[in-house]
C-alpha positions as CSV (number, residue, x, y, z in Angstrom):
1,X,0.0,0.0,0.0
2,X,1.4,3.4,-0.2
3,X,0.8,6.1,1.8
4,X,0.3,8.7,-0.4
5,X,-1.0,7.8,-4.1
6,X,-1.9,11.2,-4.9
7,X,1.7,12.6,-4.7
8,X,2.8,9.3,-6.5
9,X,0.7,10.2,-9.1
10,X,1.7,13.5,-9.4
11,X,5.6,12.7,-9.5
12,X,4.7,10.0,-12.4
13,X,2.7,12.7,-14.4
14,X,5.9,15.4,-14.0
15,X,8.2,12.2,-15.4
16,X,6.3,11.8,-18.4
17,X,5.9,15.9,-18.8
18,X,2.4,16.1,-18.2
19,X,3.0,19.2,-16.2
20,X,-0.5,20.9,-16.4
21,X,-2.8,17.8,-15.7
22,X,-4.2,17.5,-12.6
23,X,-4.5,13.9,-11.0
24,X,-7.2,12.9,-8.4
25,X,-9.3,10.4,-6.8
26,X,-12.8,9.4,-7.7
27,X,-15.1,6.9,-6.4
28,X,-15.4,4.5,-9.7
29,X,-16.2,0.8,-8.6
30,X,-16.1,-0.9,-12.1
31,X,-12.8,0.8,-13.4
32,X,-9.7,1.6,-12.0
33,X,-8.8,4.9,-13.8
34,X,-9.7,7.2,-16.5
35,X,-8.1,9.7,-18.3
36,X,-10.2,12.9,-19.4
37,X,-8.4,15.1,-22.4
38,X,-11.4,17.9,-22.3
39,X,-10.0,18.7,-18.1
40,X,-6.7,17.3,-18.6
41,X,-7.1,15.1,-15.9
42,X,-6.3,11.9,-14.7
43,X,-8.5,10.2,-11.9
44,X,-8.1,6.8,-10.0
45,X,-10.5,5.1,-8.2
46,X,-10.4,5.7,-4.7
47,X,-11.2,2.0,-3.8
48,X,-8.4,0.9,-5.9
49,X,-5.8,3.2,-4.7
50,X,-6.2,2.9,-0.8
51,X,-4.9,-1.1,-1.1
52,X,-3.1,-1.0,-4.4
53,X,0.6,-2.1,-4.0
54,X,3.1,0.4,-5.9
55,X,3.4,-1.6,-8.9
56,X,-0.2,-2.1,-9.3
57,X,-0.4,1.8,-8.9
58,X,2.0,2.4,-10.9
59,X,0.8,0.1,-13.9
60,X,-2.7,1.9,-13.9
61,X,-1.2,5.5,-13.9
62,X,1.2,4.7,-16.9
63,X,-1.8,3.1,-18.6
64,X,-4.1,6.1,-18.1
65,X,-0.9,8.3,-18.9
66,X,-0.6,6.4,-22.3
67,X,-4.0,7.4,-23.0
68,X,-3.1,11.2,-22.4
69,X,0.0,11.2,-24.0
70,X,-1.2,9.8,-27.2
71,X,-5.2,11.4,-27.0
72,X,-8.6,10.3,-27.0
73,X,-8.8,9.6,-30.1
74,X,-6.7,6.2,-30.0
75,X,-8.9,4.4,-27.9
76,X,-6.7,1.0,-27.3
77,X,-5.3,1.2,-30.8
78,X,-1.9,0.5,-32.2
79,X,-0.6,4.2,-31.3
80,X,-1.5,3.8,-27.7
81,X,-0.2,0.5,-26.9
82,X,3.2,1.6,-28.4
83,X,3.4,4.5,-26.1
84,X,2.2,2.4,-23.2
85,X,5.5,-0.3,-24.0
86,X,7.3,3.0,-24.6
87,X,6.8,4.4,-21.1
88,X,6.7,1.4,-19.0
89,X,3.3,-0.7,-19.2
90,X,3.7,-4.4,-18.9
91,X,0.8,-6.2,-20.1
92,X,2.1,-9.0,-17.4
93,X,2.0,-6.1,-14.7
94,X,-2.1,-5.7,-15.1
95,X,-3.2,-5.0,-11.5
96,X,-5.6,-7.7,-10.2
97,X,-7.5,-6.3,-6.9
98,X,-6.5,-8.2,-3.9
99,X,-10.1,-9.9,-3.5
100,X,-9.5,-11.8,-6.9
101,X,-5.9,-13.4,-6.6
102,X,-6.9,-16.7,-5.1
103,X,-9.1,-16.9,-8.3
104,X,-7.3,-18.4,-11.8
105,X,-7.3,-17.0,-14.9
106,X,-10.6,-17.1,-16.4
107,X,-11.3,-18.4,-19.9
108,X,-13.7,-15.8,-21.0
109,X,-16.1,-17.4,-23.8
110,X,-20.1,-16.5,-23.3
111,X,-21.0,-18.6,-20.8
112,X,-18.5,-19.1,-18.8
113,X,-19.5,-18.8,-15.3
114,X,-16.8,-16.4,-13.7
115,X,-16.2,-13.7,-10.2
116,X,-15.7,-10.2,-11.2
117,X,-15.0,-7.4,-8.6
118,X,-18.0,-4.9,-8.7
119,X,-18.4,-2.2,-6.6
120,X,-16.0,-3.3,-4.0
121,X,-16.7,-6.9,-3.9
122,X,-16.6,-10.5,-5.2
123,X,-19.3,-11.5,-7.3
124,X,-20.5,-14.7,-9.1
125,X,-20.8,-14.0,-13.0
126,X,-21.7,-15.4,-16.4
127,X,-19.6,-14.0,-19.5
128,X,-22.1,-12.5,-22.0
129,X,-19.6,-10.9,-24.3
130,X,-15.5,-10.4,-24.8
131,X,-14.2,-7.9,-25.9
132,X,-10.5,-6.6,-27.0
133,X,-10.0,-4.5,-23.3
134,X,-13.2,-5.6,-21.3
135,X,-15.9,-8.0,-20.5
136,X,-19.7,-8.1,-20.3
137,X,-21.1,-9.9,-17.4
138,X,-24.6,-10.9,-15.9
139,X,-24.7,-10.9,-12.2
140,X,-27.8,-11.1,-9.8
141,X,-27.6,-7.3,-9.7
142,X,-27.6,-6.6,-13.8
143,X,-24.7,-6.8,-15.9
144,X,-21.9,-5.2,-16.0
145,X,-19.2,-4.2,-19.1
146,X,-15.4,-4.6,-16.9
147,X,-12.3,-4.2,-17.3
148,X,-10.8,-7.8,-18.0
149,X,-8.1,-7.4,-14.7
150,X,-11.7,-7.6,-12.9
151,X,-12.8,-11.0,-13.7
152,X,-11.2,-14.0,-12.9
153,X,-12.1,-17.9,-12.8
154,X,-14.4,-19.9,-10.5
155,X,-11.7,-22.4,-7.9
């Protein structure tokens, strides 16, 4: 855990010259970051941040920094995961919240019966849809479109 992630944050923005965006914390449940060009900020979920481990921290920041580095406009694309590499992302880095780790890898076809991490906790699942960057999922409470770090498979 560290103590402070907003000042890491920060000192990770200056590194990568990002000098006039502003970083903060929100209270997303179903992401981990997001990157807004139109404020020029960069926001991390609150949730996330108070138990992440540096590294997991860190690998979210660089991904969300990718995003402002390179624009809006490249989504996930080519561009943007070529910056990301550039600047430090490991695809083998992806932070998995602490609640999931026990859980495998998931194989994510429709169907598959899954957990995913929603709004703070572990939930049963069944895949509805993959996609290149997230998953759909049905839960008790509705479905859900998630990142893929938040679903893993059933032990």
């Amino acid at each position: 855990m560290i103590a402070d992630p907003l000042s890491y944050a920060r000192a990770l923005l200056e590194r990568h010259g990002l000098h006039d965006w502003t970083v903060g914390l929100d209270r997303a449940r179903t992401r981990l970051g997001n990157c807004r060009e139109d404020t020029r900020s960069i926001t991390i979920s609150r949730t996330f941040a108070e138990r992440a481990t540096e590294s997991d921290l860190e690998q979210v920041l660089l991904h969300e920094i990718a995003h402002a580095l390179v624009g809006a406009r490249h989504g996930h694309d080519g561009v943007w995961l070529r910056k990301a590499r550039e600047i430090g992302l490991r695809a083998d880095q992806a932070p998995i919240p602490p609640e999931l780790r026990e859980y495998p890898p998931a194989r994510l076809w429709p169907g598959a019966s899954v957990v995913a991490f929603i709004r703070g906790e572990v939930v049963a699942a069944r895949v509805l849809k993959r996609n290149q960057t997230t998953v759909d999922v049905d839960t008790p409470n509705g479905a859900f479109r998630l990142p893929l770090m938040l679903v893993r498979g059933r032990v």
